[in-house]
TISETOR-485044 format. One line per 10 residues: their letters; for each residue z, y, x of C-alpha. Coordinates in steps of 0.5 Angstrom, whole numbers, plus 500, padded with zeros to 3 digits. Layout:
N
A = Z Y X | ...
// end
This chain:
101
XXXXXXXXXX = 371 475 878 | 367 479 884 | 365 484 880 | 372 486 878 | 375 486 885 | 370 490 886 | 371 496 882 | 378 495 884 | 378 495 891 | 372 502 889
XXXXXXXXXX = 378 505 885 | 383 504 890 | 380 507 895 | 378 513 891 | 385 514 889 | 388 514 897 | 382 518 900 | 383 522 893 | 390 523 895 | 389 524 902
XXXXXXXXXX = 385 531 902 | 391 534 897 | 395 539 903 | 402 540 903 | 405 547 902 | 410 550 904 | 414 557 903 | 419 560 907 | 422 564 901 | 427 569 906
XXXXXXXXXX = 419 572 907 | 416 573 900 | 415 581 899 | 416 584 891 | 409 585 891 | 408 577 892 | 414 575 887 | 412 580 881 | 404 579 882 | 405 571 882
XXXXXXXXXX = 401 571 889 | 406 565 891 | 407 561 884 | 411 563 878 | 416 567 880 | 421 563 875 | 420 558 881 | 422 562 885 | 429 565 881 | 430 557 880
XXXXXXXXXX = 430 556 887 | 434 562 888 | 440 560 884 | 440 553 887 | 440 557 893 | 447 561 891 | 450 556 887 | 449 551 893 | 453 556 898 | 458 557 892
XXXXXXXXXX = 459 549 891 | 457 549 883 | 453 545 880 | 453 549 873 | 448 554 871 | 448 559 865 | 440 559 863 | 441 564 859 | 444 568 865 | 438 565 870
XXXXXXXXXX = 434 569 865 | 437 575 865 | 437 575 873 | 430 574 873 | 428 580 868 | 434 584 873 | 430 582 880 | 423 583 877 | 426 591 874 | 428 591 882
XXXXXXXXXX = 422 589 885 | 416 593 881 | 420 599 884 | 420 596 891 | 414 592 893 | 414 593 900 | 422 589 900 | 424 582 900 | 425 578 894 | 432 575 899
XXXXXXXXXX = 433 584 899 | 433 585 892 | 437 579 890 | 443 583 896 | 442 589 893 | 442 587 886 | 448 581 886 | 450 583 893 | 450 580 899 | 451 573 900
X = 458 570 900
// end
């Protein structure tokens, strides 16, 4: 019995210590470049369209979205960003969509 409590009390605190080291990250969006978006410095940049449509939608008060739609969106702002490195991912949105409403 002892032997079990100890390989769970062993497991326990491998997993908290284990858990413990994992360091959170966070990413202000408004300041990813196109270079970061295109060449998945950040994450995947369909990530980053999925968080950009919540975003829109958000201001807009809707809660559906066309995935097919999203798709293409990502292809546009992608075409944008090879083009222009240097500008914001938030930038190229605005100039491809227009600006936030």
């Amino acid at each position: 019995m002892k032997r079990v409590q100890l390989t769970v009390a062993a497991t326990m605190l491998a997993l908290f210590s284990w858990s413990g080291a994992q360091a959170q990250v966070t990413i202000d969006i408004a300041k990813i470049t196109c270079d970061q978006f295109t060449l998945y410095k950040i994450t995947d940049p369909q990530n980053i369209a999925i968080w950009l449509s919540g975003y829109y939608h958000g201001l807009h008060k809707t809660t559906t979205i066309d995935t097919q739609q999203l798709a293409g969106n990502l292809q546009k702002i992608k075409d944008y960003c090879n083009l222009h490195t240097q500008e914001t991912v938030f930038q190229a949105v605005q100039k491809v969509f227009g600006p936030l409403q």
